[in-house]
C-alpha positions as CSV (number, residue, x, y, z in Angstrom):
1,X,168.8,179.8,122.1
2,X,172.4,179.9,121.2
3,X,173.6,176.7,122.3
4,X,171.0,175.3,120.0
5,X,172.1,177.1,117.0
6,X,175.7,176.3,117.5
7,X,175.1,172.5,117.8
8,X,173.1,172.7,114.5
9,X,175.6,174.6,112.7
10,X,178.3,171.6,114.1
11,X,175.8,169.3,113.0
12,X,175.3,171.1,109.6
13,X,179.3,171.3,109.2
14,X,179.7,167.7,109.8
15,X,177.5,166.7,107.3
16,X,178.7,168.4,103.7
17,X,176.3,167.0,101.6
18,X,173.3,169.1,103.8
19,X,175.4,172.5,103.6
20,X,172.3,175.8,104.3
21,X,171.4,177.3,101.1
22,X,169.4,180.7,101.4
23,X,166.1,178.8,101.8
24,X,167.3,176.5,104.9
25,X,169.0,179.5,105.8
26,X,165.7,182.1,105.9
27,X,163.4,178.4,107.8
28,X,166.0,177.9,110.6
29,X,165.8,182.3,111.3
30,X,162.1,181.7,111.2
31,X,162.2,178.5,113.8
32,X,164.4,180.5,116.1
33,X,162.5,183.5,115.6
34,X,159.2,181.2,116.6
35,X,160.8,179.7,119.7
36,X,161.9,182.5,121.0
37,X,158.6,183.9,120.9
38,X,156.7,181.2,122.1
39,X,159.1,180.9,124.9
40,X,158.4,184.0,126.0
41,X,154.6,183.5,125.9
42,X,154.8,180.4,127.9
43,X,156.6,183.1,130.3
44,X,153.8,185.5,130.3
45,X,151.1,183.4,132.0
46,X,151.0,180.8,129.9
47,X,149.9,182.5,126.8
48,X,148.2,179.4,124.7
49,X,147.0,181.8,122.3
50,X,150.2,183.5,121.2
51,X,151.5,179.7,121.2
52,X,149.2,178.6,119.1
53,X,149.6,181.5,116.2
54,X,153.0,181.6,116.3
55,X,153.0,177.6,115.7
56,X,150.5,178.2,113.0
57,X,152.9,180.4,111.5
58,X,155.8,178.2,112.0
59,X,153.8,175.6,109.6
60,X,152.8,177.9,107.4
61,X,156.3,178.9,106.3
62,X,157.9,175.4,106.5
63,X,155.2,174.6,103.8
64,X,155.8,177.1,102.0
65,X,159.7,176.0,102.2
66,X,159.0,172.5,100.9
67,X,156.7,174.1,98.3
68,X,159.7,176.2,96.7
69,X,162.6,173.9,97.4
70,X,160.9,170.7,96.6
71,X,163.2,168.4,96.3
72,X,166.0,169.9,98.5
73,X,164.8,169.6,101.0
74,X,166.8,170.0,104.8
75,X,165.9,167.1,106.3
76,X,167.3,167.3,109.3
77,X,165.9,171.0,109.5
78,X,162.3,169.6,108.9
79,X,163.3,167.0,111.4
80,X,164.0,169.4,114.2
81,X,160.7,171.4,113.6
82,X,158.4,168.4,113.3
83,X,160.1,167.4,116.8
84,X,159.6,170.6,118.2
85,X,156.2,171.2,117.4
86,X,155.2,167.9,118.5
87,X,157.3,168.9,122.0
88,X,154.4,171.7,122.4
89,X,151.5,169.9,121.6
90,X,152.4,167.5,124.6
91,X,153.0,170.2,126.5
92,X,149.5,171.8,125.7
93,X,148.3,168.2,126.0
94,X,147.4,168.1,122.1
95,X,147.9,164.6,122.2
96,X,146.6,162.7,119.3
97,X,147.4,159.5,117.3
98,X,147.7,159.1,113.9
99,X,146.5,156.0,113.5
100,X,143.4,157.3,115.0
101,X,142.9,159.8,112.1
102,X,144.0,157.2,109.5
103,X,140.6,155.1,111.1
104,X,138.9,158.3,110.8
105,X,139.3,159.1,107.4
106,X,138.9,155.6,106.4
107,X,135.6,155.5,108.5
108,X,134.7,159.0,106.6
109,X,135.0,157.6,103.4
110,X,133.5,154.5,104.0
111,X,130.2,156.7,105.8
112,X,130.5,158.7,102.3
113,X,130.4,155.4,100.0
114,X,127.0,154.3,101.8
């Protein structure tokens, strides 16, 4: 979607101390690359398993971008794929709460204790 990527280059340019390094540079490709692709498999019948792999992959690389940039991280970048990825799991109605799995993994532990 180009009107996307020229709002977050303005928004990247406006903000010097959060200028792309090769890293931010290769994630934000890979996010484009990943909503393009699930965009079109919304648009071929609703194809929730494509959607679901090429999400899977989308996390896969942003962990391994906070892995090798570790501290320098793009926030804002992280930001905008947290927010998307939470867009599509409304959309798929993969609703959850994460105080729910907090109680869960307290309860868990608690179960495990006993």
């Amino acid at each position: 979607d180009i009107e996307y990527y020229l709002n977050f280059i303005k928004e990247v340019n406006n903000d010097a101390s959060e200028k792309l390094n090769q890293y931010d540079l290769s994630l934000f490709k890979s996010f484009s690359t990943a909503k393009c692709a699930i965009h079109h498999a919304f648009c071929n019948s609703i194809d929730t398993p494509s959607v679901i792999e090429q999400i899977r992959e989308l996390l896969s690389t942003t962990n391994n971008y906070m892995n090798t940039t570790s501290e320098n991280v793009h926030r804002r970048l992280i930001q905008n794929i947290y927010n998307f990825i939470m867009h599509l799991f409304d959309i798929l109605g993969l609703k959850y709460d994460l105080t729910f799995v907090d109680d869960m993994q307290s309860t868990r532990s608690i179960q495990q204790q006993t």
